[in-house]
N, CA, C and O of each residue as an XYZ file, in Angstrom:
768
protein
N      -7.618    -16.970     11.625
C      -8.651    -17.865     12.135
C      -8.015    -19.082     12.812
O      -8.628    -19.605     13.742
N      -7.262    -19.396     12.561
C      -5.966    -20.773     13.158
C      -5.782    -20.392     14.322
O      -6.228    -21.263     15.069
N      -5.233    -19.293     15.063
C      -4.899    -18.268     16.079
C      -5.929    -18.559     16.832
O      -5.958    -19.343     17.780
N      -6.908    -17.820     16.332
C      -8.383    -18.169     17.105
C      -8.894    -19.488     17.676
O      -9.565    -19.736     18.678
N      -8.406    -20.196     16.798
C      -9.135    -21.763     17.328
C      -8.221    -22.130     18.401
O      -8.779    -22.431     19.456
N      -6.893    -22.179     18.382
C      -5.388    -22.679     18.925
C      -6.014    -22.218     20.334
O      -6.447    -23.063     21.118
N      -6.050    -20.624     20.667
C      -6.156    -19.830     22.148
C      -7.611    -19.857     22.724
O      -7.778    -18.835     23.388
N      -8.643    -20.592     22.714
C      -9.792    -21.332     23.133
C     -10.758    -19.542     23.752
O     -11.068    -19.147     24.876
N     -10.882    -19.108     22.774
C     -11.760    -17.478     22.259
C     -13.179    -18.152     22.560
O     -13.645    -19.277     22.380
N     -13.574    -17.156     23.007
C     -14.938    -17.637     23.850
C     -15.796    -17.147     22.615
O     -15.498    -16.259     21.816
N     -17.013    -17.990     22.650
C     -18.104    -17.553     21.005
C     -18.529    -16.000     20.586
O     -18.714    -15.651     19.420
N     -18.644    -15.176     21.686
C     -19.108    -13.829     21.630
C     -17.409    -13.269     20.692
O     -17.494    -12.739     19.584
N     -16.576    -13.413     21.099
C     -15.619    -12.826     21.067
C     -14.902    -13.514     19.658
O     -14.140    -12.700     19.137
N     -14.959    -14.594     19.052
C     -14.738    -14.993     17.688
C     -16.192    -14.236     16.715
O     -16.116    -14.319     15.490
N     -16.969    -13.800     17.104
C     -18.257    -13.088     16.447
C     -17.658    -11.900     16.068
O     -17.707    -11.435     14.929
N     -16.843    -11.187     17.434
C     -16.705     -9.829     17.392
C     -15.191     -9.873     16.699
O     -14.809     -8.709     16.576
N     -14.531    -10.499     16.371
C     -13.157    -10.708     15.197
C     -13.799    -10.840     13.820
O     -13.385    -10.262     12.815
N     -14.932    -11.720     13.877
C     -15.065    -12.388     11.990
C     -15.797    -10.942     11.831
O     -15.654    -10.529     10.680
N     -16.567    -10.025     12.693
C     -17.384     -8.787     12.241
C     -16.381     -8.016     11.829
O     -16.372     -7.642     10.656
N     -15.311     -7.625     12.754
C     -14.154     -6.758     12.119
C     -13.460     -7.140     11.162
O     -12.863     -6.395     10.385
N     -13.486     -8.720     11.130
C     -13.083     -8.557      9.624
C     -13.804     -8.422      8.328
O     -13.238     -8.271      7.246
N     -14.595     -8.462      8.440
C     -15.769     -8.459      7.839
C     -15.909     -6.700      7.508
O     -16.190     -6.677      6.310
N     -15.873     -5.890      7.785
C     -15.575     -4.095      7.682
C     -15.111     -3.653      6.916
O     -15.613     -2.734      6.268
N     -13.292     -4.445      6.583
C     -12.655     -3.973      5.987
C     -11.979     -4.976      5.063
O     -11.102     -4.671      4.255
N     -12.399     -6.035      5.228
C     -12.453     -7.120      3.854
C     -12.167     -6.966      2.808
O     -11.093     -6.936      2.208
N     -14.061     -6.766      2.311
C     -14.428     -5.855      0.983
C     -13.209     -5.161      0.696
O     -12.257     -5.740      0.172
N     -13.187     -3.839      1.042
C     -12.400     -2.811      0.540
C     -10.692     -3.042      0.026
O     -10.131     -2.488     -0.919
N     -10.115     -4.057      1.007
C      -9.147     -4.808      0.907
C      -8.846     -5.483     -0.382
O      -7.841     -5.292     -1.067
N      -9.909     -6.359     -0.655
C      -9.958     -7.006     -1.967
C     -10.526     -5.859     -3.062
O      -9.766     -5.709     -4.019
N     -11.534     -5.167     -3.073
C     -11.754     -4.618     -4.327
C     -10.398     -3.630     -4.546
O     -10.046     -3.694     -5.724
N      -9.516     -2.711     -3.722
C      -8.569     -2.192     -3.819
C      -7.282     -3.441     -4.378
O      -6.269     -2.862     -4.769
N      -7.217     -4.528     -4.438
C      -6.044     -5.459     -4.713
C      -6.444     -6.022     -6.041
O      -5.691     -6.129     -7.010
N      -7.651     -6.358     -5.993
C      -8.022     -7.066     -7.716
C      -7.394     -6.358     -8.849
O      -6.746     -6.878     -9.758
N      -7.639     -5.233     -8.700
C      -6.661     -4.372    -10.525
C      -5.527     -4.423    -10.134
O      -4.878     -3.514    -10.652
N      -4.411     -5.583     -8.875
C      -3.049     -4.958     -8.914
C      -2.640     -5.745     -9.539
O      -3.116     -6.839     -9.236
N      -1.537     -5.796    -10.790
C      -0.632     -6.704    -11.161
C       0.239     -7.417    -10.620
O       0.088     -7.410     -9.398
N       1.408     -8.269    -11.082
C       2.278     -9.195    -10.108
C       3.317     -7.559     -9.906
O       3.405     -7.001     -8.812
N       3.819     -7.171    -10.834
C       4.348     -5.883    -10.988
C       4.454     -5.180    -10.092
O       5.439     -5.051     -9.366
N       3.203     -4.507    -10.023
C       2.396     -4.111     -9.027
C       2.800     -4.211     -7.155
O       3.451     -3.643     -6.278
N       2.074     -5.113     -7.340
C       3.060     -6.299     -5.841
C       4.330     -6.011     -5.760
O       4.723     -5.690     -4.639
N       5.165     -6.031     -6.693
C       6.488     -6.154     -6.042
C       6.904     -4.701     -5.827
O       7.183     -4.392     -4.669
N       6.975     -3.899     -6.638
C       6.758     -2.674     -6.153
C       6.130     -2.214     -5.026
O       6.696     -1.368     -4.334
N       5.292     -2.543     -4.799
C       4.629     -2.322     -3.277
C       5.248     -3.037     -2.369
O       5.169     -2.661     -1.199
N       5.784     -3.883     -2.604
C       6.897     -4.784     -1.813
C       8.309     -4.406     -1.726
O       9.079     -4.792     -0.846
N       8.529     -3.812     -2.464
C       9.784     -3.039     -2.509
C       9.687     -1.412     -1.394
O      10.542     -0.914     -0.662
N       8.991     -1.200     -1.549
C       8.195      0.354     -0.897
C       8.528     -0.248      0.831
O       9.321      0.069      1.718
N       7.367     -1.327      0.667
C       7.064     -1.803      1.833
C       8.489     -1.746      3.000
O       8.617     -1.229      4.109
N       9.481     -2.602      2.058
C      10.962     -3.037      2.485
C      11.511     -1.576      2.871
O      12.030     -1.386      3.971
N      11.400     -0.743      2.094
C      12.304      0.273      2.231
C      12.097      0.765      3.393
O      12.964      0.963      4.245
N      10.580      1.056      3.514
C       9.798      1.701      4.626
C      10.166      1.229      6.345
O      10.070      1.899      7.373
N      10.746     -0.619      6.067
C      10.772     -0.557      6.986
C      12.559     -0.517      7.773
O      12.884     -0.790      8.929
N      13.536     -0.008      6.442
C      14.923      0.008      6.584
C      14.693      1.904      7.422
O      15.599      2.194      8.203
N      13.926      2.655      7.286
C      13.802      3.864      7.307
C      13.398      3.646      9.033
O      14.100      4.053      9.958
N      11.980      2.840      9.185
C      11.623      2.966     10.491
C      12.587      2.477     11.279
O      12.752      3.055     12.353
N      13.434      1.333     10.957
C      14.281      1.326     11.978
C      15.686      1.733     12.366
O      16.463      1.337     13.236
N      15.739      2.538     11.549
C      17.137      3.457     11.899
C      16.170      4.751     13.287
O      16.771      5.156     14.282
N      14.620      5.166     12.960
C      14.203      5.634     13.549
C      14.149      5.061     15.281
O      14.508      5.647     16.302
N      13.484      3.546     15.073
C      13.661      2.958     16.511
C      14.875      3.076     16.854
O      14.983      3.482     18.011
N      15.854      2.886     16.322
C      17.054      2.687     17.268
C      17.311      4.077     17.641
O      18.094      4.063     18.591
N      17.058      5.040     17.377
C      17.466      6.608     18.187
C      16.160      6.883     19.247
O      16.194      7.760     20.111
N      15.011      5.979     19.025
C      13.887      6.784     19.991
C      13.909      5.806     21.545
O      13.535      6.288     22.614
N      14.232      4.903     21.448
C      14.018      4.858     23.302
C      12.710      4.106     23.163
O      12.689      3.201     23.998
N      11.823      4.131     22.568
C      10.417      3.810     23.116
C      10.138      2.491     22.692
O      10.675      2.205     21.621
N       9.289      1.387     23.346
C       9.294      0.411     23.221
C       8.223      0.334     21.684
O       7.116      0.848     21.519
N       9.015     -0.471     20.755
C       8.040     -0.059     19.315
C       8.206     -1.138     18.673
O       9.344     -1.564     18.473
N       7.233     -1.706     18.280
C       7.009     -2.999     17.252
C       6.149     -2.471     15.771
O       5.492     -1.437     15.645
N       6.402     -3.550     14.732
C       5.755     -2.755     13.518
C       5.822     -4.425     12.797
O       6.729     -5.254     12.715
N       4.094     -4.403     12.259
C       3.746     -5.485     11.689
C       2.865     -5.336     10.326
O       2.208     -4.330     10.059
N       2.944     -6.360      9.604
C       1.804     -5.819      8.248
C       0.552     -5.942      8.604
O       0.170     -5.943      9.774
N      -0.097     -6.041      7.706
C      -1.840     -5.916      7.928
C      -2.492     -6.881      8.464
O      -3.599     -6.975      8.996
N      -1.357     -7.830      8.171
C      -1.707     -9.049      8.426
C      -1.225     -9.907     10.017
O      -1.225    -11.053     10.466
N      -0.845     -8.509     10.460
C      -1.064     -8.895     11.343
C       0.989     -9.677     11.913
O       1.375     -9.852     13.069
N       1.630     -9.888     10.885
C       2.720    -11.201     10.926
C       3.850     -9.428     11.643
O       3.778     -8.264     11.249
N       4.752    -10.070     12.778
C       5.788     -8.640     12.696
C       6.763     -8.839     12.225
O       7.333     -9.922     12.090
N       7.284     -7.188     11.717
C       8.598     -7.713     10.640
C       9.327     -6.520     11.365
O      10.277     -6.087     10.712
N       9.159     -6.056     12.251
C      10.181     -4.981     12.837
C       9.703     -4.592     14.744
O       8.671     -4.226     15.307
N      11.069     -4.919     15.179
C      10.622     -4.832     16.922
C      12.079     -4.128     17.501
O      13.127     -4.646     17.116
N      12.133     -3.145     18.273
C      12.710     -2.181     18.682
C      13.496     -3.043     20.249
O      12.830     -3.799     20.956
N      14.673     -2.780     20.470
C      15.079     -3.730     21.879
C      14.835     -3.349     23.077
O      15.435     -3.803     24.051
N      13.445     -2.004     23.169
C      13.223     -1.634     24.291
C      12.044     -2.248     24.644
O      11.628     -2.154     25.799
N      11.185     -3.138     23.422
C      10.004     -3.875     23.342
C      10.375     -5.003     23.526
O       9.513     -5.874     23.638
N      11.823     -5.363     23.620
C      12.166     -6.816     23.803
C      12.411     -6.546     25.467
O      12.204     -7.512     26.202
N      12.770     -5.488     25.974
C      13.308     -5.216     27.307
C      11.643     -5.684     28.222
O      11.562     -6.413     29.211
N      10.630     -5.073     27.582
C       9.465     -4.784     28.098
C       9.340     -6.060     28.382
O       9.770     -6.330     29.504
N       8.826     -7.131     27.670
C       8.103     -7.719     27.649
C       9.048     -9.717     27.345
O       8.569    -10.848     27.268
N      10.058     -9.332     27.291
C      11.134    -10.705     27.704
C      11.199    -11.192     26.121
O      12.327    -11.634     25.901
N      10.443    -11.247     25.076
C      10.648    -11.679     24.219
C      11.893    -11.266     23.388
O      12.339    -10.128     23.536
N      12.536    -12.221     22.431
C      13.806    -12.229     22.614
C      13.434    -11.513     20.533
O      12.425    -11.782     19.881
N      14.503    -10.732     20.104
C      14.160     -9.988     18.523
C      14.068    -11.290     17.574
O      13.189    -11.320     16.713
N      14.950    -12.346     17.719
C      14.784    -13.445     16.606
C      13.803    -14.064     17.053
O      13.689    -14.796     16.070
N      12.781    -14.476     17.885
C      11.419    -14.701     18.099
C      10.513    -14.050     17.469
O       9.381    -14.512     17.329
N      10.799    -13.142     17.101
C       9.717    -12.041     16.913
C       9.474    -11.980     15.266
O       8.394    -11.885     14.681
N      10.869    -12.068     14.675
C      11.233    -11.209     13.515
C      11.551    -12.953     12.757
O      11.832    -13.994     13.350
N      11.378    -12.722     11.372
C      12.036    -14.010     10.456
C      11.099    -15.337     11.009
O      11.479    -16.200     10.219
N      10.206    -15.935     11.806
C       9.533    -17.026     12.651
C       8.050    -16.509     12.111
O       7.216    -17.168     12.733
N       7.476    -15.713     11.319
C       6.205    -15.667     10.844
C       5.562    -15.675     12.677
O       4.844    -16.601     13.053
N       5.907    -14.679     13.501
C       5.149    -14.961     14.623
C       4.441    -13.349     14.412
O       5.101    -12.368     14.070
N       2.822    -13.340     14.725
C       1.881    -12.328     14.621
C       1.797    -11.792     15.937
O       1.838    -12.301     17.057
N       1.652    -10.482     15.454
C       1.173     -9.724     17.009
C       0.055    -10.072     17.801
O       0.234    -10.278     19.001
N      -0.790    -10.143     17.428
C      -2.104    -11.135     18.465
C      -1.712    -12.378     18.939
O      -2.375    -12.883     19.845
N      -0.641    -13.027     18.432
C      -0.095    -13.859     19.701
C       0.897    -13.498     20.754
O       1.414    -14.406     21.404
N       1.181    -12.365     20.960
C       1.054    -10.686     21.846
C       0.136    -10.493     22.997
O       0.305    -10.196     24.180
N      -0.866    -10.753     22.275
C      -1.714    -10.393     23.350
C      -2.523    -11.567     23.466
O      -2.677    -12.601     22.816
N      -3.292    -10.733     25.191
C      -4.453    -11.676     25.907
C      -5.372    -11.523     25.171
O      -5.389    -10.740     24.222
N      -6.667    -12.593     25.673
C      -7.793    -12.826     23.993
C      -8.514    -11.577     24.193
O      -8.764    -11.210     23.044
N      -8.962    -10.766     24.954
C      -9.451     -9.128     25.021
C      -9.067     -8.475     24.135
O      -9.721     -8.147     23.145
N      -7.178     -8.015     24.558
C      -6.914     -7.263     23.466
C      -6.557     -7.971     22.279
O      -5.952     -7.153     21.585
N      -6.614     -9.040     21.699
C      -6.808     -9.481     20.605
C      -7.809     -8.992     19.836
O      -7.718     -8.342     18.795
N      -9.319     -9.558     20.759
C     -10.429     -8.199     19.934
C     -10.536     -7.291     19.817
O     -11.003     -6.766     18.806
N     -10.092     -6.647     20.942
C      -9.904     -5.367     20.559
C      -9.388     -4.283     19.389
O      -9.882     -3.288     18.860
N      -8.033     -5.072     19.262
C      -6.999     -4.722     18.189
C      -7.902     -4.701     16.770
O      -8.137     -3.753     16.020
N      -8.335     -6.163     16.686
C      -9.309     -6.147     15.352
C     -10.048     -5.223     15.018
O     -10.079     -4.580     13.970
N     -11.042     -5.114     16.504
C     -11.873     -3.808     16.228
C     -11.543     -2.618     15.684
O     -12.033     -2.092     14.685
N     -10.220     -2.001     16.777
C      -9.784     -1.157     16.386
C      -9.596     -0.944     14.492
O     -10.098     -0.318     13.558
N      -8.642     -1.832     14.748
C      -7.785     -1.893     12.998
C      -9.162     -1.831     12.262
O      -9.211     -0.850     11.519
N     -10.160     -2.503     12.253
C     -11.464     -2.611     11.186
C     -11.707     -1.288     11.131
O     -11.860     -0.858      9.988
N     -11.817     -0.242     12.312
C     -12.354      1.311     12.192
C     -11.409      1.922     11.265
O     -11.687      2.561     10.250
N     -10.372      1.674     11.692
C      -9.495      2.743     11.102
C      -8.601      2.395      9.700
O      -8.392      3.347      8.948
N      -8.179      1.343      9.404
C      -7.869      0.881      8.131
C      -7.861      1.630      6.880
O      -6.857      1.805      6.188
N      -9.112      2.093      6.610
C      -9.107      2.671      5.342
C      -9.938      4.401      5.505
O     -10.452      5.104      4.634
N      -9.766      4.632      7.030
C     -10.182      5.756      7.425
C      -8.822      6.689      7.342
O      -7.697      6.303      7.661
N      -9.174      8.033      6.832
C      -7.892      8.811      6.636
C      -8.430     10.042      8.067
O      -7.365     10.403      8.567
N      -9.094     10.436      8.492
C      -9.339     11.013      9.438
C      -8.619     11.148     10.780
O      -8.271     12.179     11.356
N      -8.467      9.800     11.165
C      -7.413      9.676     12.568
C      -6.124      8.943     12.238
O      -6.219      7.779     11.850
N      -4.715      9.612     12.373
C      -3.999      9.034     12.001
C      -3.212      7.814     13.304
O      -2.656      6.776     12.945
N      -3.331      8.219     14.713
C      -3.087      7.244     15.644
C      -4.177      6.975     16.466
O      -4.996      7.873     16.660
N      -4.340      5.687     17.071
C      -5.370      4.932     17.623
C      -4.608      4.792     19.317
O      -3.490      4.454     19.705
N      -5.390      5.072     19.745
C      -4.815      5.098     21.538
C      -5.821      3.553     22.079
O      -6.984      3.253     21.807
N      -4.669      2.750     23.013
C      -6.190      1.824     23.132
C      -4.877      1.226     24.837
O      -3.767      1.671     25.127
N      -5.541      0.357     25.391
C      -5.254     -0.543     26.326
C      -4.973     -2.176     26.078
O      -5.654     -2.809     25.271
N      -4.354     -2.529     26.527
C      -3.661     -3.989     25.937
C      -3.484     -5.020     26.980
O      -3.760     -4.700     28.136
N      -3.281     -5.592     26.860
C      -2.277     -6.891     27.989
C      -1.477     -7.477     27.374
O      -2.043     -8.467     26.912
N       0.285     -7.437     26.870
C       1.069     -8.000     26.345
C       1.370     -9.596     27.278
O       1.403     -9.780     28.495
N       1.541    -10.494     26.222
C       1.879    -11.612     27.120
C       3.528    -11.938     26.806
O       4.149    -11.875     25.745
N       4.041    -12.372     28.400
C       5.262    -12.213     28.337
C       5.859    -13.786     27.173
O       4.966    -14.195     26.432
N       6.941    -14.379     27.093
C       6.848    -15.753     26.932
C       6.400    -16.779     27.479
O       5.891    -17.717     26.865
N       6.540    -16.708     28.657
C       6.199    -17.306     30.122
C       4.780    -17.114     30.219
O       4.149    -17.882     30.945
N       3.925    -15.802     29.320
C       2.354    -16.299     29.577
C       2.298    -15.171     30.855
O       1.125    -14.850     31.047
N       2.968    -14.679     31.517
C       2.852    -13.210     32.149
C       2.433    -12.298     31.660
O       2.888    -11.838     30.613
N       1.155    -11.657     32.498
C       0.931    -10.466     31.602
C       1.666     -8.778     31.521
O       2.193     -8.319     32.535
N       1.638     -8.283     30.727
C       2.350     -7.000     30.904
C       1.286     -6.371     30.448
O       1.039     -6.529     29.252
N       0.248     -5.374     31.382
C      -0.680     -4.564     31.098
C      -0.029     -3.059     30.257
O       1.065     -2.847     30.780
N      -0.255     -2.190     29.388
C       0.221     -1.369     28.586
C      -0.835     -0.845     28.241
O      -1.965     -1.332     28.263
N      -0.501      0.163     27.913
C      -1.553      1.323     26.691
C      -0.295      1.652     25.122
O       0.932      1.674     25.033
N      -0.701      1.725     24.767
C      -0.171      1.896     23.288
C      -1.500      2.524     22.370
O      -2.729      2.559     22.431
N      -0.265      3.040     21.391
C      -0.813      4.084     20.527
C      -0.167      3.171     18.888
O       0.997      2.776     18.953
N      -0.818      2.944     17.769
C      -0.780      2.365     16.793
C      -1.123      3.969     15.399
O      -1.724      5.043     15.373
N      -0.320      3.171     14.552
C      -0.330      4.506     12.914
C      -0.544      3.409     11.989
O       0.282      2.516     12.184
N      -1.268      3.187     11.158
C      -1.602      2.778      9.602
C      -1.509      3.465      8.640
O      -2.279      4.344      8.251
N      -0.256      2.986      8.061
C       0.956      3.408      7.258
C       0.183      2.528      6.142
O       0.009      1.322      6.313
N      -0.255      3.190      5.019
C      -0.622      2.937      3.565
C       0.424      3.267      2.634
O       1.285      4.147      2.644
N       0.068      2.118      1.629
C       0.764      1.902      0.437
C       1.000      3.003     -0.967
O       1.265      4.132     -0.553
N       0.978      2.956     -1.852
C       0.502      3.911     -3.083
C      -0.524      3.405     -3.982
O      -1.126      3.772     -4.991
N      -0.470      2.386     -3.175
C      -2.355      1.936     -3.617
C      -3.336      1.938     -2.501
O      -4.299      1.192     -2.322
N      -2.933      2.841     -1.849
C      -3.882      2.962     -0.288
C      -4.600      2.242      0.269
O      -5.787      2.433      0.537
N      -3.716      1.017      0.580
C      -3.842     -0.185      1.123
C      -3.414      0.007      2.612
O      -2.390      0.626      2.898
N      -4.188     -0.515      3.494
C      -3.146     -0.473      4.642
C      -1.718     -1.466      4.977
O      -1.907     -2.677      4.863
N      -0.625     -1.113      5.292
C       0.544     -1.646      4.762
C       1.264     -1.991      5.551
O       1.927     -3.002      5.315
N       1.475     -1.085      7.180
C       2.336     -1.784      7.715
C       1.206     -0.776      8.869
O       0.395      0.053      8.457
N       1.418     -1.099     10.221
C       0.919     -0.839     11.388
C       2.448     -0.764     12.242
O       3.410     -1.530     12.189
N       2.314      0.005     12.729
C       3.478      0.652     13.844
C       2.952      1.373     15.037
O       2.411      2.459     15.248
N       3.285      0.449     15.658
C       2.643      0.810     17.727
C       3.623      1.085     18.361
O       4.659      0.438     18.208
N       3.506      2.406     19.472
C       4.668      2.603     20.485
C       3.771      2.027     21.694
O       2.575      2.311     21.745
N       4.332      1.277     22.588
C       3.638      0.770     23.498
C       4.446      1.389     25.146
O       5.609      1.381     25.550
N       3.454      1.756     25.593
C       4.038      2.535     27.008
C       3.717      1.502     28.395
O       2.542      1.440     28.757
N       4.629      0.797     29.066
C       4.294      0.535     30.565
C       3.980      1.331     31.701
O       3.192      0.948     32.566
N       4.672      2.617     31.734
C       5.011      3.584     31.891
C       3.621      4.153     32.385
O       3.420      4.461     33.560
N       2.625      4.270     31.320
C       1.089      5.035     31.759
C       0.386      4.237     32.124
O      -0.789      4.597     32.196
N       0.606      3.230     32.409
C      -0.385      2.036     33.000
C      -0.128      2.400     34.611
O      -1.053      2.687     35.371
N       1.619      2.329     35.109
C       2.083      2.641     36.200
C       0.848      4.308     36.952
O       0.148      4.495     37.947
N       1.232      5.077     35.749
C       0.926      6.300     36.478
C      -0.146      6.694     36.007
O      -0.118      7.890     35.717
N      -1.098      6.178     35.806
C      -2.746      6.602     35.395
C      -2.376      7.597     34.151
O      -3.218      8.493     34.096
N      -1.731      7.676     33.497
C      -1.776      8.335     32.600
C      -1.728      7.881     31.116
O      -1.110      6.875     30.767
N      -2.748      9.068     29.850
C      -3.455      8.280     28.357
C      -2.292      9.001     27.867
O      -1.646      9.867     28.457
N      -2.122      8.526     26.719
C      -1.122      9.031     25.452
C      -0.322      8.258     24.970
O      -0.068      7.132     25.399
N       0.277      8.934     23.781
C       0.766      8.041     23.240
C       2.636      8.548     23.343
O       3.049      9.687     23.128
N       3.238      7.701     23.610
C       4.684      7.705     24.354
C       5.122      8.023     23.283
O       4.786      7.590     22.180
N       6.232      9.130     23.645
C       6.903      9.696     22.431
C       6.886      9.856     21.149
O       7.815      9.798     20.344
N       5.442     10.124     20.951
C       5.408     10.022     18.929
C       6.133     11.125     19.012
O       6.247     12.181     19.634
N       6.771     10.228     17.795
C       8.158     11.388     16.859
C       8.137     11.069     16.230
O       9.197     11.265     15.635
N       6.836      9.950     15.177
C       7.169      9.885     14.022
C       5.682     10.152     13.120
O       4.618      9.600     13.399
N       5.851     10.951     12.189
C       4.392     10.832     11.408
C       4.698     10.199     10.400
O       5.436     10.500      9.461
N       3.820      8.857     10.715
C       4.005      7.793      9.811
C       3.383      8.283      8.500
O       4.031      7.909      7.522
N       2.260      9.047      8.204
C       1.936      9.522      7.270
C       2.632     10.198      6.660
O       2.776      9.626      5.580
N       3.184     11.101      6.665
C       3.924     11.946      6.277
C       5.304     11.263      5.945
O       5.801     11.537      4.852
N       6.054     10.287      6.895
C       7.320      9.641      6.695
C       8.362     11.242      7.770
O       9.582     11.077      7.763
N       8.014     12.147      8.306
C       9.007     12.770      8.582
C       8.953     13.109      9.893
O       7.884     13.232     10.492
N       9.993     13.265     10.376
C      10.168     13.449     11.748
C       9.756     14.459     12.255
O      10.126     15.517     11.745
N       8.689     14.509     13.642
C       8.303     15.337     14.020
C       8.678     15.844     15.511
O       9.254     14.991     16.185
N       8.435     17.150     16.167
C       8.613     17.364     17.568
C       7.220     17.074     17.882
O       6.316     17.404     17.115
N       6.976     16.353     19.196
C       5.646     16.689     20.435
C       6.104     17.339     21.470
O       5.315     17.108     22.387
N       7.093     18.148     21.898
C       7.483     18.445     23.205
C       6.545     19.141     23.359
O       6.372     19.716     24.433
């Protein structure tokens, strides 16, 4: 909500954020109330591991890939996403800087929206959507990207991992750039 006030979000469009959050709230909290401190750290430990695993993965795939918690804060960015879009990895990573300050205020709502549908939906495991990355400089970098919600063992949503393509913006073309990874599963897959 700080985010929101800071980037001057027009009234329709702070409505359509507090609704998405508002979706998946509830479920958020009644799933966290029975967890212990215990609990937490273990899931915090998971969390960590999960993301020593994804990035031995980024560094062999090529594709521009960032990965943030639920909350939105990123804790893992690939140097072909730093190539994309000028931002430099210690900006990104250790600075508590969130992916919606990423993007233009559109796909900001958007993202919410999205994430509110799918969060605690097991049905679709990647989300295809359109974006506008902002460079540092406040340049936009138009993209399509494809996002996975990677749950906990308390089936929480836990970490979010997007491959983001420039690439299909260039050539009119939807999909999602090189998935090779099923985040669900944790194992490496072919799409050829």
């Amino acid at each position: 909500m700080k985010h929101i006030s800071t980037r001057g979000f027009d009234k329709n469009d702070i409505l359509r954020i507090v609704r998405a959050l508002a979706i998946y709230r509830p479920s958020l909290i009644a799933l966290q109330m029975p967890m212990s401190e215990e609990d937490e750290v273990f899931v915090e430990k998971c969390f960590q591991r999960s993301l020593v695993e994804l990035d031995k993965l980024v560094s062999f795939s090529g594709t521009p890939t960032l990965a943030w918690r639920r909350t939105g804060e990123i804790c893992l960015v690939g140097p072909e996403f730093c190539m994309l879009t000028g931002w430099e990895r210690e900006e990104l990573i250790g600075r508590k800087k969130y992916v919606y300050e990423l993007f233009e205020n559109q796909s900001v709502v958007e993202y919410w929206e999205n994430f509110a549908n799918h969060a605690f939906e097991n049905t679709t495991q990647s989300v295809y959507s359109h974006c506008v990355l902002l460079k540092p400089s406040g340049a936009p970098v138009p993209c399509t990207f494809c996002f996975s919600i990677r749950r906990d063992i308390m089936d929480l949503p836990s970490l979010v991992i997007a491959w983001v393509s420039w690439f299909a913006i260039l050539h009119g073309t939807k999909g999602c750039p090189a998935l090779m990874y099923d985040v669900n599963a944790a194992n490496a897959i072919d799409h050829s």
